[in-house]
C-alpha positions in Angstrom: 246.7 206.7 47.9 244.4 204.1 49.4 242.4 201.4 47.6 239.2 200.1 49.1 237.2 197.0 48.9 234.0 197.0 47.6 231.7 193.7 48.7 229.0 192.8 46.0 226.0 193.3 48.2 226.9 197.0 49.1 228.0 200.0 47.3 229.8 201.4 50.0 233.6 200.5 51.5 233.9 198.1 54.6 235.1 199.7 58.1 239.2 198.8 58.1 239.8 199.1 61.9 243.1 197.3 61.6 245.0 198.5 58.9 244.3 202.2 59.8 245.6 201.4 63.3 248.8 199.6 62.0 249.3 202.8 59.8 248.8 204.8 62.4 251.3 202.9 64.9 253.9 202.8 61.9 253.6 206.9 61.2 254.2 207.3 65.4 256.9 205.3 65.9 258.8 206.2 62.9 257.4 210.2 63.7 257.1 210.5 67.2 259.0 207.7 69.3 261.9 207.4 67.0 262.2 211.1 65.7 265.1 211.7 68.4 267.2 208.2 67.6 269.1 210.1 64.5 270.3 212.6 67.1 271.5 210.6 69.8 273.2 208.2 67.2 274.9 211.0 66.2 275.9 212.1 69.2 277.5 208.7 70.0 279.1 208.5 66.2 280.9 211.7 67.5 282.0 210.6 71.1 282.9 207.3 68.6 285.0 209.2 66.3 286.4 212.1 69.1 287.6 209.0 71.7 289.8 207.7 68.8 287.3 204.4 68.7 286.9 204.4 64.7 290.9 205.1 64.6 290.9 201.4 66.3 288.0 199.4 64.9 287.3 200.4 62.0 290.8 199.3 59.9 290.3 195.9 61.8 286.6 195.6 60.8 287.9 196.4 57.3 290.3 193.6 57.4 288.0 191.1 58.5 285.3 192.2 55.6 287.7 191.2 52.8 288.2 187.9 54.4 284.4 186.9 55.1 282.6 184.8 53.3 279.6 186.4 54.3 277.5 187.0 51.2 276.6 190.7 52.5 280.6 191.9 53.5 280.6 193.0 49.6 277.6 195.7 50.5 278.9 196.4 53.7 282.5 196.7 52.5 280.9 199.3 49.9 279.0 201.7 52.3 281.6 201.6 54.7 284.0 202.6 52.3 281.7 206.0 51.4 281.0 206.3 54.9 284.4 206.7 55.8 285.9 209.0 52.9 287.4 211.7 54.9 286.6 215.4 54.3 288.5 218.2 56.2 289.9 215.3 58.7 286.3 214.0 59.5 284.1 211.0 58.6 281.8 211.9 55.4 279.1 210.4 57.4 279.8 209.3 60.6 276.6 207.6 61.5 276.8 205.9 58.3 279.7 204.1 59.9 277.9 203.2 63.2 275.2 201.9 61.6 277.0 199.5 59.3 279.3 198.9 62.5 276.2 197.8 64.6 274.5 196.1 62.1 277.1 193.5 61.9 276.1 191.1 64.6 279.0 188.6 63.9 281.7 191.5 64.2 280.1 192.8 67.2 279.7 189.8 69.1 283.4 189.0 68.4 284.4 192.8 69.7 282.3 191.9 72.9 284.3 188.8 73.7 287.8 190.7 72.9 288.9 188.5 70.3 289.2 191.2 67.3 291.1 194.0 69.7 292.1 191.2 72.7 293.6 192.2 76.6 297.5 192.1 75.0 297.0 195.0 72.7 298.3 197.9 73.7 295.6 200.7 75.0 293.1 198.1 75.7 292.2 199.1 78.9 291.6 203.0 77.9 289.6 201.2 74.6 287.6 199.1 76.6 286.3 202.1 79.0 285.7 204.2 75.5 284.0 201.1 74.3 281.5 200.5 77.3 280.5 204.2 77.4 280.0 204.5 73.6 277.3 201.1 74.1 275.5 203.1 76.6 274.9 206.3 74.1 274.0 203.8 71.4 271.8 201.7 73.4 269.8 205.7 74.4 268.1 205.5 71.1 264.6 203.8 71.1 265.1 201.7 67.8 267.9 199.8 69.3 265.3 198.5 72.4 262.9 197.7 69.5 264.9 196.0 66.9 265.5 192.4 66.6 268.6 190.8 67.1 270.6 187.4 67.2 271.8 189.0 71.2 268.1 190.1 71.8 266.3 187.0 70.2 265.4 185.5 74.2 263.5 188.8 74.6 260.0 187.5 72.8 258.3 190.8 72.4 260.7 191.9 70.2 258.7 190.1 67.5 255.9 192.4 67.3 258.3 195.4 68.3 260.7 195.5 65.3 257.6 195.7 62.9 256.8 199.5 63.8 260.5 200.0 63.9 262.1 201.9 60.7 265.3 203.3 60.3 264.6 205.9 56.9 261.7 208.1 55.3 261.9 205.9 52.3 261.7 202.4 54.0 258.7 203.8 56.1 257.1 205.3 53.4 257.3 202.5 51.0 255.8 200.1 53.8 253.4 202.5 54.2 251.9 202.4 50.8 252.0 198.8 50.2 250.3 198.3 53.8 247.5 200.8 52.2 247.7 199.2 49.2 247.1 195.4 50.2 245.8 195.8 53.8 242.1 196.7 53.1 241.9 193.7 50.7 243.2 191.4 53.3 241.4 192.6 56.2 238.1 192.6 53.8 238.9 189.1 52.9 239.9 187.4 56.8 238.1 190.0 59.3 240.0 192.2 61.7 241.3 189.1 64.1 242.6 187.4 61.5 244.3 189.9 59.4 246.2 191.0 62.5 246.9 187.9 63.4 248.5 187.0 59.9 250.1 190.3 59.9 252.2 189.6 63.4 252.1 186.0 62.9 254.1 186.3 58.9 256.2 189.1 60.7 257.5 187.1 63.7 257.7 184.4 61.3 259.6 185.6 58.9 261.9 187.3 61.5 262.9 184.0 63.1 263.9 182.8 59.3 266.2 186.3 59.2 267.7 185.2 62.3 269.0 182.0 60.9 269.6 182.4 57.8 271.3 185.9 58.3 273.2 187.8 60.8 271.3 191.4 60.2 268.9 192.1 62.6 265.6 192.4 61.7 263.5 195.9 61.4 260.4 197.0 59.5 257.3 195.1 58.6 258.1 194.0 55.3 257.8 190.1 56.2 254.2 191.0 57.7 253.1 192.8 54.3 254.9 189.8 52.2 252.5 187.6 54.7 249.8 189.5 53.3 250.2 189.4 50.1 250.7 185.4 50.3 246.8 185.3 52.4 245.4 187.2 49.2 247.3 185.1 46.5 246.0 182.1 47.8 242.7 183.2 48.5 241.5 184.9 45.2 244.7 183.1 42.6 243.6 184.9 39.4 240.2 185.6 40.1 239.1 189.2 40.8 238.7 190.9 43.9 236.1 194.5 43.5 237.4 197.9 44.9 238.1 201.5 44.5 240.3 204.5 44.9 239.3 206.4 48.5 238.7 209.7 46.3 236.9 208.1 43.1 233.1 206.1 42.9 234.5 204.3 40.0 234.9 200.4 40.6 237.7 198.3 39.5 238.8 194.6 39.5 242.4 193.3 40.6 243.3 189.4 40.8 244.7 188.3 43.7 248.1 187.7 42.2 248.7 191.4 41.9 249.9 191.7 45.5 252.7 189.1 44.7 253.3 191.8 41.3 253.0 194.8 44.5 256.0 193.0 46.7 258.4 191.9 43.5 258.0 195.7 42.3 258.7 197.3 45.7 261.7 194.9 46.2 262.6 195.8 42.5 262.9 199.2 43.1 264.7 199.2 45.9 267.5 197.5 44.4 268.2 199.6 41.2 267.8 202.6 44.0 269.4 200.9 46.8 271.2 198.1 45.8 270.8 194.4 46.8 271.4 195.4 50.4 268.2 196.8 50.3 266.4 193.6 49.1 265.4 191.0 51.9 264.6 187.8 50.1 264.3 185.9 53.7 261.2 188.1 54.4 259.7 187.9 51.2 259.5 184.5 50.6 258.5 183.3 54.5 256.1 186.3 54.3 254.4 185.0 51.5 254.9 181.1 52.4 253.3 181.9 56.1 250.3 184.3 54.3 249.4 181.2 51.7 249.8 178.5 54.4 247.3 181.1 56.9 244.8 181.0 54.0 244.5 177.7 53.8 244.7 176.7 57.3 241.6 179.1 57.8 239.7 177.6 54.5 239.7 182.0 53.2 238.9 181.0 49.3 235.8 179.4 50.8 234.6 182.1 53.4 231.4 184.2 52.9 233.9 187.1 52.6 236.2 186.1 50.1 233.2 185.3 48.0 231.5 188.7 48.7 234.7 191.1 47.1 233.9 188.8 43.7 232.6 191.6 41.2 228.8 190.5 40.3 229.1 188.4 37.0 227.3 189.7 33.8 224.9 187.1 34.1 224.0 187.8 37.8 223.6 191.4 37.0 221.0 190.0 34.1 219.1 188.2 36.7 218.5 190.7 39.1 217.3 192.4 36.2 214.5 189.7 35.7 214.0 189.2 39.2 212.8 193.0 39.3 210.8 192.9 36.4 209.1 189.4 37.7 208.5 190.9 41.1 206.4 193.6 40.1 204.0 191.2 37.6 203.4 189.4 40.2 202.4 192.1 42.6 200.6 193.5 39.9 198.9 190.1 39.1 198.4 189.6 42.9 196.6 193.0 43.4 194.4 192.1 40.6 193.5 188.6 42.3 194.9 187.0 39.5 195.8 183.8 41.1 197.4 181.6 38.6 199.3 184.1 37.2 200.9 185.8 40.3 201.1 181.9 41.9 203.4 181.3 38.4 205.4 184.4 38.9 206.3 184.0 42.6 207.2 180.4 41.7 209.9 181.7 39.1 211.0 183.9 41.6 211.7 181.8 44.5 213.5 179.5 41.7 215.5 182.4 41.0 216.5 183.4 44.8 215.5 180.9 46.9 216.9 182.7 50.2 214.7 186.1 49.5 212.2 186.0 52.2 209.6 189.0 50.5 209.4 186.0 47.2 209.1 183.0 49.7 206.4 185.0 51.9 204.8 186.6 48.3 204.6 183.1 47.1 203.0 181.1 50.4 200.0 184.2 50.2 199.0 183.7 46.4 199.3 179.9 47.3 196.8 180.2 50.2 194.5 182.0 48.3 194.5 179.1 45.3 192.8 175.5 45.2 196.3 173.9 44.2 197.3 171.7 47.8 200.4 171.0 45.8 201.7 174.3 45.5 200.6 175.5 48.6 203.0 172.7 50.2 205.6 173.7 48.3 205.4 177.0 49.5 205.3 175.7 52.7 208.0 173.5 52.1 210.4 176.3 51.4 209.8 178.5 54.3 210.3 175.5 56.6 214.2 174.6 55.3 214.8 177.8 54.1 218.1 178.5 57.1 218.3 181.6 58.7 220.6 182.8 61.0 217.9 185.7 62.2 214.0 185.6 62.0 212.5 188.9 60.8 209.1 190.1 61.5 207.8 189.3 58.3 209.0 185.9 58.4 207.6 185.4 61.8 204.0 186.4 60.5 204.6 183.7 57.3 205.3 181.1 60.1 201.9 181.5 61.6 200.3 181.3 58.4 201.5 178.0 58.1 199.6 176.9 61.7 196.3 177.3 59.8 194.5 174.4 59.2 194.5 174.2 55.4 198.3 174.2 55.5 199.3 171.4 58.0 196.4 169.2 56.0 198.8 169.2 53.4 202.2 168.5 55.4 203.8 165.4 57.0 203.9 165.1 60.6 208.0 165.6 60.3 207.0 169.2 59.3 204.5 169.7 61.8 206.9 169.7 64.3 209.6 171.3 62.5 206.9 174.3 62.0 206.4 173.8 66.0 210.5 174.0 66.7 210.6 177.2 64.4 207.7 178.7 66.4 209.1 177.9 69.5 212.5 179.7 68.6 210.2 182.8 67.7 208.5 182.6 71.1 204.7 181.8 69.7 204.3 179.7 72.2 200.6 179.4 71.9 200.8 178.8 68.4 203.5 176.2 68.6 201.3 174.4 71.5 198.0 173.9 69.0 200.3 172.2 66.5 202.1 169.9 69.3 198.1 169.4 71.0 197.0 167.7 67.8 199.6 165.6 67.8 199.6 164.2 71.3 195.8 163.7 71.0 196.7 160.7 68.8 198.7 157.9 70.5 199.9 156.4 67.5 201.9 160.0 66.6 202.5 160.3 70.0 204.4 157.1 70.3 206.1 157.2 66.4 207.3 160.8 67.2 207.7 160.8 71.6 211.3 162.3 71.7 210.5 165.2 69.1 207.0 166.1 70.9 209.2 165.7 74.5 212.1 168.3 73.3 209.1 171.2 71.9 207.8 170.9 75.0 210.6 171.4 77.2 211.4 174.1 74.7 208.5 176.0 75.6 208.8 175.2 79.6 212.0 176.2 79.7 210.5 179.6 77.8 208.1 179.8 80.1 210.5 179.1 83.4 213.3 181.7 82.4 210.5 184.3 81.8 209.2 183.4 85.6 205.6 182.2 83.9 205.1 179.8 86.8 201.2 179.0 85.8 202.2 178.7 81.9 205.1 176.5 82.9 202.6 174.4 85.5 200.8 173.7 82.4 203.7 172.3 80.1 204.3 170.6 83.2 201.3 168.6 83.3 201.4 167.9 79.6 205.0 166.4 80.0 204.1 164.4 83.4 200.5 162.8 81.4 201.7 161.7 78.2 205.2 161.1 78.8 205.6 159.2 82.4 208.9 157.8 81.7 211.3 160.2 80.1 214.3 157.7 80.7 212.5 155.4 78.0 211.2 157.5 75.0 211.6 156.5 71.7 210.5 157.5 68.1 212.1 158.8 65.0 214.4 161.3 64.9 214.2 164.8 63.0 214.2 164.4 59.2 217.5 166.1 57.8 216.0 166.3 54.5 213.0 167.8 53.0 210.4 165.5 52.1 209.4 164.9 48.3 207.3 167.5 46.6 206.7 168.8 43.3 210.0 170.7 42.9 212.0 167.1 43.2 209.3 165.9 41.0 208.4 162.8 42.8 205.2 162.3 44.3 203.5 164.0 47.2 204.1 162.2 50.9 201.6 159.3 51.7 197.8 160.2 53.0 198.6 159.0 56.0 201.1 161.0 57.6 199.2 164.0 57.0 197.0 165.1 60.5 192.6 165.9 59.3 192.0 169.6 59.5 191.7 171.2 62.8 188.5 172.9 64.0 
């Protein structure tokens, strides 16, 4: 079962690269890689048994469980104990045994340094031989070079290894679906990099905080998914994220809390099947710690993605609903050369989306064709700080609109040049230049506004230069060398960072006299 995202401004799901190649690595190791570790621990749980090993260690390891205080010897003193019920003269299950053997890194490490079976026992030299060839066997299977370890801590890469690394069906297949389950959301919300980033960061996290403050080493991805689950409780909190099942067109809405419900279920359930030995409350809580902590250091609740898996509200569903109808009055009033009317419509429009480039463009045409100066400069107005990361066609033709003469008569000389910048971005260099030419003809512009004028030009020569159009560029050249001799030394004001006052502020228009007469 997989759940995808669904962004407001798209009907369809988002491309998941990440989680469907973390799944994918999960199902290969666990499949492929590791399909052979069950038989070669078997194979060294029967040398174990058949060199008279388990005979040795095991009532010893026994012993010491009953006098640790270690708060998992109860759990291990349990499956050891059903591990080793004999049947017919053999271990029930003897890779059970090896497994809970091995998995106690405090026993082991005192085994290794012969202070549990030490040089004055008796047989210690034939135990020590049996010993050093059953390590070998053990250390065959590919889980044990992936796992993480308080012995294999120095070996960094382990850190990302261990996460692909599962030991049974049910721990792999739980992962999975909780990896399906809240990896689309979270790679929706922070992009590919940083989901993966969060994923392997919360996972080698949360493994260092198993190393200290437990002696089990560390397998499975569970701290990465916790990690997860923290990014998207911190990013959405109770506030709805949009998505739907892979097989179904129907959309739903989850809060971002439900991941934390996700991981306290899955950990729930594991312990009435399992038992507590099955739980890792280490993982869970770094996991989710290092996830929140990610989401804040990377500012997620206010990214452009985070806000785009909101389901639309009611009332924004109610607006597009007037937008639509407005639109098509005012084209109808427009086609009909009903001026006032369509000039009215196109206003409430842009009011109602300011960023939609068909209203803004809609609106500037019925205002050209009006007697109204005042709403043809706040049609204007808008195109020129309207920010865009990408200039369309349409919005390049709207730009050169606003070159004619009837426009700039009704625009400061701050948005003369910002018209000349956006022009020179687009490349329309000859337009750009009649707009920077009738401002250089006058000394006392030329002067007030030297380093703006000085920058379009070297714009446009630099245009010119990287497109190897030597006698266009010999021309900018010449402009820059007569009216500004002494670059070192120019002056003026500096770009205004706010639109100027117009009717939408309603303040009154700009002074007479920064406005440029009409150009022939």
């Amino acid at each position: 079962m997989l759940v995808l995202p669904i962004r407001r401004s798209s009907r369809t799901a988002p491309v998941l690269p990440a989680t469907f190649a973390l799944a994918l690595a999960g199902a290969l190791v666990f499949l492929v890689f590791t399909s052979g570790d069950r038989a070669a621990l078997n194979a060294a749980a029967s040398y174990y048994i058949d060199s008279g090993l388990a005979e040795l260690e095991i009532p010893r390891y026994l012993q010491y469980l009953t006098q640790s205080t270690d708060s998992d010897a109860i759990d291990r003193l349990t499956r050891l104990e059903r591990a080793t019920a004999r049947s017919v003269g053999r271990f029930a299950d003897p890779a059970a045994v090896i497994e809970v053997l091995r998995g106690d890194r405090s026993f082991e490490r005192d085994l290794h340094a012969d202070k549990v079976i030490t040089p004055s026992d008796t047989g210690y030299a034939e135990w020590k031989r049996d010993r050093e060839h059953f390590d070998q066997l053990a250390r065959g299977a590919l889980g044990d070079r992936m796992a993480l370890s308080g012995e294999s801590w120095h070996e960094s890469w382990r850190l990302v290894t261990y996460l692909f690394l599962h030991p049974t069906a049910p721990l792999w297949l739980s992962n999975l679906l909780v990896l399906l389950l809240l990896g689309p959301f979270a790679e929706a919300t922070a992009g590919a990099g940083l989901f993966l980033l969060c994923y392997l960061g919360g996972g080698a996290f949360s493994a260092v905080v198993n190393l200290l403050w437990t002696s089990r080493p560390a397998v499975g991805d569970w701290g990465a998914l916790a990690a997860l689950a923290g990014l998207l409780a911190a990013t959405f909190g109770a506030h709805p994220m949009s998505g739907r099942l892979i097989a179904s067109r129907h959309r739903f809405t989850v809060p971002g809390l439900a991941a934390l419900v996700v991981i306290i279920g899955v950990e729930a359930m594991r312990w009435f099947l399992v038992g507590r030995v099955a739980v890792d409350i280490p993982a869970d809580v770094s996991g989710v710690a290092f996830g929140a902590a990610f989401a804040g250091m990377f500012k997620l609740r206010d990214s452009r993605r985070a806000r785009d898996l909101a389901p639309p509200a009611r009332s924004s569903e109610a607006g597009a609903s007037k937008e639509s109808g407005l639109a098509r009055q005012a084209r109808e009033a427009a086609t009909r050369l009903q001026t006032r009317r369509a000039t009215e419509l196109f206003k409430e429009l842009v009011d109602l989306e300011p960023r939609r480039i068909e209203h803004l463009c809609g609106y500037l045409n019925v205002a050209l064709l009006g007697p109204d100066e005042t709403v043809l400069q706040d049609a204007a107005l808008r195109l020129l700080w309207m920010r865009v990361k990408s200039h369309s066609d349409q919005l390049r033709k709207a730009f050169l609109l606003l070159t004619q003469p009837n426009v700039l008569k009704v625009l400061p000389i701050d948005e003369h040049l910002r018209l000349a910048r956006r022009l020179v971005k687009l490349h329309e260099d000859a337009a750009a230049l009649r707009v920077l030419d009738a401002i250089l003809s006058d000394s006392h512009l030329r002067q007030l506004y030297g380093r703006q004028l000085a920058d379009c030009l070297l714009g446009i020569y630099t245009g010119y230069v990287r497109r190897r159009l030597t006698t266009l560029a010999g021309t900018i050249h010449s402009r820059l060398a007569t009216y500004f001799e002494a670059p070192d030394n120019l002056g003026g004001l500096p770009p205004a960072t706010r639109p100027p006052p117009t009717n939408v502020y309603a303040s009154p228009l700009p002074p007479s006299n920064s406005r440029l007469p009409p150009h022939s």
